[in-house]
N, C-alpha and C positions, 0 to 999 in steps of 0.2 A: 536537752535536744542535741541528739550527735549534729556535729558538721563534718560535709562531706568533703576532704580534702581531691585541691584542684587536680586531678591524676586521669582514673580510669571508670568508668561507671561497673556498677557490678551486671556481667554476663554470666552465662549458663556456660559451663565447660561445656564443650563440644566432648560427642562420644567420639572415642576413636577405637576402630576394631582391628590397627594394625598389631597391636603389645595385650596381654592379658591383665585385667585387672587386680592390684592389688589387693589380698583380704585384710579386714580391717583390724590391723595389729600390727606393732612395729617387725621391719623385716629383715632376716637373716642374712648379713653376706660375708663373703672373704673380705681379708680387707684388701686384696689384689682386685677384687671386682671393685671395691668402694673407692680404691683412687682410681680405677681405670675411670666409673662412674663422672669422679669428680673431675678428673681431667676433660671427659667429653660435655660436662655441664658447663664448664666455666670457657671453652671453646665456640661452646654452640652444636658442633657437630665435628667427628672424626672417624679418620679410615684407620682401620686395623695396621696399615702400614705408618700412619702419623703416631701410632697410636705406642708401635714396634719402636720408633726412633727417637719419640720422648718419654718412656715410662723404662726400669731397668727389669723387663721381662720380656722372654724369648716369644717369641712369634705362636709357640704352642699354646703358651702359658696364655697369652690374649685373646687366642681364639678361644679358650676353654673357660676364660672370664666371661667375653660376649658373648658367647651361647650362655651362660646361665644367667648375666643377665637381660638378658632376652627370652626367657623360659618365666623370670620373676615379674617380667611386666615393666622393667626401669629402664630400658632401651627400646629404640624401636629402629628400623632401617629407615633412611631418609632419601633414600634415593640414590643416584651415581655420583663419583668424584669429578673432577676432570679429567677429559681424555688424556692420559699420554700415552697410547698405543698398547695395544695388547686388549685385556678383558679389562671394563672400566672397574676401576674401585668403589666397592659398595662404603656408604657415610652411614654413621648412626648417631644419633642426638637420643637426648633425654624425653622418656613417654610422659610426657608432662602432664595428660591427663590418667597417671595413674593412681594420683592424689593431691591431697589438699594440704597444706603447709600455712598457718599465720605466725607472723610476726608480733609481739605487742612491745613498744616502747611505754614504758609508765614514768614518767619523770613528777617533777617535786609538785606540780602544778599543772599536769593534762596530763592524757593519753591518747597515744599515736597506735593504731589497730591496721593493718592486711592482711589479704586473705591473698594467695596464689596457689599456681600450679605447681607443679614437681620441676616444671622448665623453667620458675622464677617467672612467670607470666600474668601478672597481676590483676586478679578479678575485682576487686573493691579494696578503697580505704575507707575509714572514718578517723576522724579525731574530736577530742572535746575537752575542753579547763575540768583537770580533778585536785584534788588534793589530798596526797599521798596521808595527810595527818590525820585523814577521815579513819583510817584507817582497814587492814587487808581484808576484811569481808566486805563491808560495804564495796570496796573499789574493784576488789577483783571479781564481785555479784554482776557489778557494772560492766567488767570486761567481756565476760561471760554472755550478758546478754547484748552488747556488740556484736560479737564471732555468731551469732546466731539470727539475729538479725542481719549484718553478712549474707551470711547462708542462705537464710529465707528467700531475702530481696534477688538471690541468683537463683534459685531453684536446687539447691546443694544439697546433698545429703550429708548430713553431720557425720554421719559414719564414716564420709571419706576425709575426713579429716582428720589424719595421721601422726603431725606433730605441730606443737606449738613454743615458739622461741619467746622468750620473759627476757626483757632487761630491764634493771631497778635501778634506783639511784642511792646504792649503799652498797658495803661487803660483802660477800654472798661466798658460802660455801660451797664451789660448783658443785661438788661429788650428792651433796644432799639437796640440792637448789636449795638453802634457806639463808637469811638473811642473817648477817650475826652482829649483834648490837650499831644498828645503823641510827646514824646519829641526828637526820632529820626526818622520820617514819618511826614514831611512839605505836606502840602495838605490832611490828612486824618483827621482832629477833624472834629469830626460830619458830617462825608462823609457816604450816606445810603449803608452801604455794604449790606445789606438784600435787600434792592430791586433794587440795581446793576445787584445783580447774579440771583434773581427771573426772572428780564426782561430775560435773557436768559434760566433760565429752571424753566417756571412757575410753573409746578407743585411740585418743591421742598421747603419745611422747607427751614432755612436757619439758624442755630445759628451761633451766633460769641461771642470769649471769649478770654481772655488772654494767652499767648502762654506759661506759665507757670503753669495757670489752667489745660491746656488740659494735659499738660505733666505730670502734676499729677496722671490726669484721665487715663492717657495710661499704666503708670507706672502701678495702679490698678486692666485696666482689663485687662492689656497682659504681665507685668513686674517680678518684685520682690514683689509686695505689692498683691497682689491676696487676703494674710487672713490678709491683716491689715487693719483697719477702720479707724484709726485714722496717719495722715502722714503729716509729712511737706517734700516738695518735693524744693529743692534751683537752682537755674538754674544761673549760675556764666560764662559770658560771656561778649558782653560790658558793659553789666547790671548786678544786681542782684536781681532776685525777689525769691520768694517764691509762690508754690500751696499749697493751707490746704484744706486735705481731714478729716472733721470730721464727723465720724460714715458712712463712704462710700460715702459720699457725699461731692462735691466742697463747698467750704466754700468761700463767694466773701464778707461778709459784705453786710454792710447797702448800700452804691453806688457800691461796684461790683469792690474797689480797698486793698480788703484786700490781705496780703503778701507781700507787697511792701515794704522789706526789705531794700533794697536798700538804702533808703534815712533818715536810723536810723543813726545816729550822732555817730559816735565813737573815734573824736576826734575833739574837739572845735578850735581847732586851724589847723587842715590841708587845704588840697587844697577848693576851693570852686566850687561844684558840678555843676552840668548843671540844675539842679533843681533850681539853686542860693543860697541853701545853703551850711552852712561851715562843712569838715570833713564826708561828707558823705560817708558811708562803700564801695558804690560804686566808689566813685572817691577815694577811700585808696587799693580797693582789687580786684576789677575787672579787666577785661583784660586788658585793656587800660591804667589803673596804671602798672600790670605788667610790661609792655613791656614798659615803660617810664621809671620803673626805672631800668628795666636792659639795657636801650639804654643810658642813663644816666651815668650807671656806667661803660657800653662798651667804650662812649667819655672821662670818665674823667680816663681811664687808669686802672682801677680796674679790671677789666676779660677781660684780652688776649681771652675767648672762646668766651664771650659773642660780642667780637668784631669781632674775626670769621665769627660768623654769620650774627653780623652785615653786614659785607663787605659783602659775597656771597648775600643777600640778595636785595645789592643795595642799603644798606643805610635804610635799618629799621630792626625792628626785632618787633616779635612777640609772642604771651604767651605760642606757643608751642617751640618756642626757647629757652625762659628759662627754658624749661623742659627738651627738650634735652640737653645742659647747666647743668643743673642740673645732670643730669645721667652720662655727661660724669665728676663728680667729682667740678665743680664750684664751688667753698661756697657762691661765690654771689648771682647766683643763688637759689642755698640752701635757702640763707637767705631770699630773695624776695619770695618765693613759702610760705615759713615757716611762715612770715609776714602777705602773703595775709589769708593762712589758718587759723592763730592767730586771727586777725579779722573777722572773716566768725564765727570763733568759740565763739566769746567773745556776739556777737548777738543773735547765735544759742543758746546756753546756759542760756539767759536769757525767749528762747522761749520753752525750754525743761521746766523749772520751770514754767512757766506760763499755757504752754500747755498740758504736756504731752504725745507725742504722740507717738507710738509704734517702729516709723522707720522713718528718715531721711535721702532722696535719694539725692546727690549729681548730678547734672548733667550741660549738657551747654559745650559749645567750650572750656572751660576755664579745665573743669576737666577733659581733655585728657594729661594735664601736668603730670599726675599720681600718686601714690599711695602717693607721700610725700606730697603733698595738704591737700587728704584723714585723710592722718594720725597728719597733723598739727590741722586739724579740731576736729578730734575725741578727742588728748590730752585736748584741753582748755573745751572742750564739758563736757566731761569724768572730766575732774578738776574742773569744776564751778557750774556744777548742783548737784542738791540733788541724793544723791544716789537711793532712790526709783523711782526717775524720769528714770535714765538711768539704772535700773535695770535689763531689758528684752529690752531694746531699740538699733538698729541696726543702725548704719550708714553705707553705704553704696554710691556708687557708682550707676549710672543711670544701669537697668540690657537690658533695648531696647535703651540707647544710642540714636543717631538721629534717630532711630524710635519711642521716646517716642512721642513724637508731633503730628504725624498725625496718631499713632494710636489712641492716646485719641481724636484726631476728628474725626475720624470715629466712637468713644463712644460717644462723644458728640451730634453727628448728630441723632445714634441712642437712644437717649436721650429726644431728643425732635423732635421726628417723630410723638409724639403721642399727643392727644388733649386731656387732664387727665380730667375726670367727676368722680364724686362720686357719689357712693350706699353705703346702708347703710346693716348692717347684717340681 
């Protein structure tokens, strides 16, 4: 039984007979029209002269962008600018019922599903507990028949549904969407997720990308990060990776496994990671250490609270225990939260000197433990790097939380809905 997550009920797209409707198949632009596009989507709405003084093309060049797309169905006029005297300036925003766009976040353990507009206007969510180790037919049969129930429940036509954004929780070749030996999803290395879901709504795009990619991307265009261009985004759950947003754009590297934090060595001698290698920051800081070593220090006697929890729990405990643990006074606790964030920070801070980048969003199951994580992180961060580096740089906390995921796939979907050609000025 899907649950419907607390958001927006699913509507019927309103017709709109100001823009021509899209036909159903991904559609052709310059890519002078496609940041013109994306510059008036992530605004909301713009005049040809806002349009002349942030973007580097001539006045010609923009008018000849907005008439075609305005001709394609992906703008529409919105009305007048503000007066400042003369003839008012006409606005154009994105024809947002030219199609249909979902997002799917699949993580280790649920799936997070929307449906919206082309304006990022959101018709329905649903979510529900899966597991990824079912493996990709089963799960992706189930996402399939989400998006279509979706549909149904609004009155949709499938057909308008043009592209669909995938984030997974492993490596992903972006150029071919497929997964490539991900190390907790048995059955999915180079399983065709693209033409899984195509066979069921042919006329959709179809990207797929790392579920820390996207959460970058969501972070970006519905988060905290809206004016930063440059970001590393850390997602601290059973895993740890990393999204790098550089100059507004995903950053995946050369194969499409850049940020894969996780598996930086921070101490030569600790446990040996599922990677097979030794001391990995993952197998030292991540959830799964957490909750080892406060189950650890629950049996050998050292926190009465942490045994607490133990018990009520049935004999495990989890990385939100040691958080609560933490609050209610533990120092063991304390110390294991302070440990993981000590390492998380000794990484991060080599990637602040390296990198640079504006803001640092914390997110993933792991940082709902709370602000002492947060703040174990910022110390070593704040102590290791070059001052200039962390000068004006933010750390921060996830600001959409479990909606950062599948809102960056429904930007991701609308990302590559489009088939980029080039003109010349």
């Amino acid at each position: 039984m899907s649950i419907p997550l607390p958001l927006q009920d699913m509507t019927v797209l309103p017709h709109d007979n100001s823009a021509a409707a899209i036909p159903p198949q991904r559609v052709a632009v310059a890519w002078q029209e496609k940041e013109i596009f994306d510059r008036i989507r992530r605004q909301g709405e713009a005049t040809k002269a806002e349009l002349v003084n942030r973007l580097p093309y001539s006045r010609t060049k923009i008018n000849q962008c907005i008439a075609d797309l305005l001709e394609k169905g992906l703008v529409k006029t919105a009305g007048a600018g503000d007066y400042t005297g003369g003839r008012r300036a006409v606005t154009y925003s994105v024809n947002g019922s030219a199609a249909l766009v979902a997002g799917v976040d699949i993580g280790a353990t649920s799936v997070d599903l929307a449906l919206a507009d082309l304006a990022g206007k959101i018709y329905a969510r649903l979510g529900e507990p899966a597991d990824v180790r079912d493996g990709p037919r089963l799960l992706l049969g189930r996402v399939g028949e989400l998006l279509e129930q979706m549909l149904a429940g609004g009155g949709l036509a499938r057909q308008r549904l043009l592209s669909i954004g995938v984030g997974v929780p492993g490596p992903v070749d972006f150029k071919l969407g497929k997964l490539v030996s991900p190390p907790i999803m048995p059955g999915w290395d180079g399983f065709p997720i693209i033409a899984t879901l195509q066979e069921r709504f042919p006329t959709a795009h179809v990207a797929v990308d790392n579920d820390v990619n996207i959460m970058a991307l969501g972070e970006k265009v519905g988060g905290a990060a809206r004016h930063v261009d440059n970001l590393i985004f850390v997602k601290i759950g059973t895993g740890i990776g990393a999204g790098i947003l550089c100059n507004g754009e995903i950053y995946r590297g050369s194969n499409g496994c850049a940020g894969d934090i996780g598996h930086i060595c921070v101490n030569k001698e600790g446990p040996i990671c599922r990677c097979g290698n030794i001391g990995c920051l993952e197998a030292m800081a991540a959830g799964p250490a957490i909750a080892a070593a406060a189950q650890k220090a629950a049996l050998e006697g050292k926190s009465p609270i942490l045994l607490r929890h133990y018990e009520a729990n049935g004999g495990f405990l989890r990385p939100e225990d040691v958080g609560y643990s933490a609050g209610e006074g533990d120092p063991v606790s304390i110390d294991i939260i302070r440990n993981s964030g000590h390492l998380v920070g000794d990484v991060l801070a080599s990637l602040v000197n390296f990198y640079n980048p504006g803001m640092i969003v914390i997110g993933g199951g792991v940082s709902k433990i709370g602000n002492l994580l947060l703040s174990s992180i910022r110390q070593v961060v704040l102590h290791r790097s070059l001052p200039l580096a962390t000068r004006d740089m933010r750390i921060i906390f996830s600001q959409l939380g479990d909606e950062a995921g599948v809102t960056g796939a429904m930007a991701l979907a609308v990302e590559n809905l489009f088939v980029v050609q080039g003109y010349s000025e």
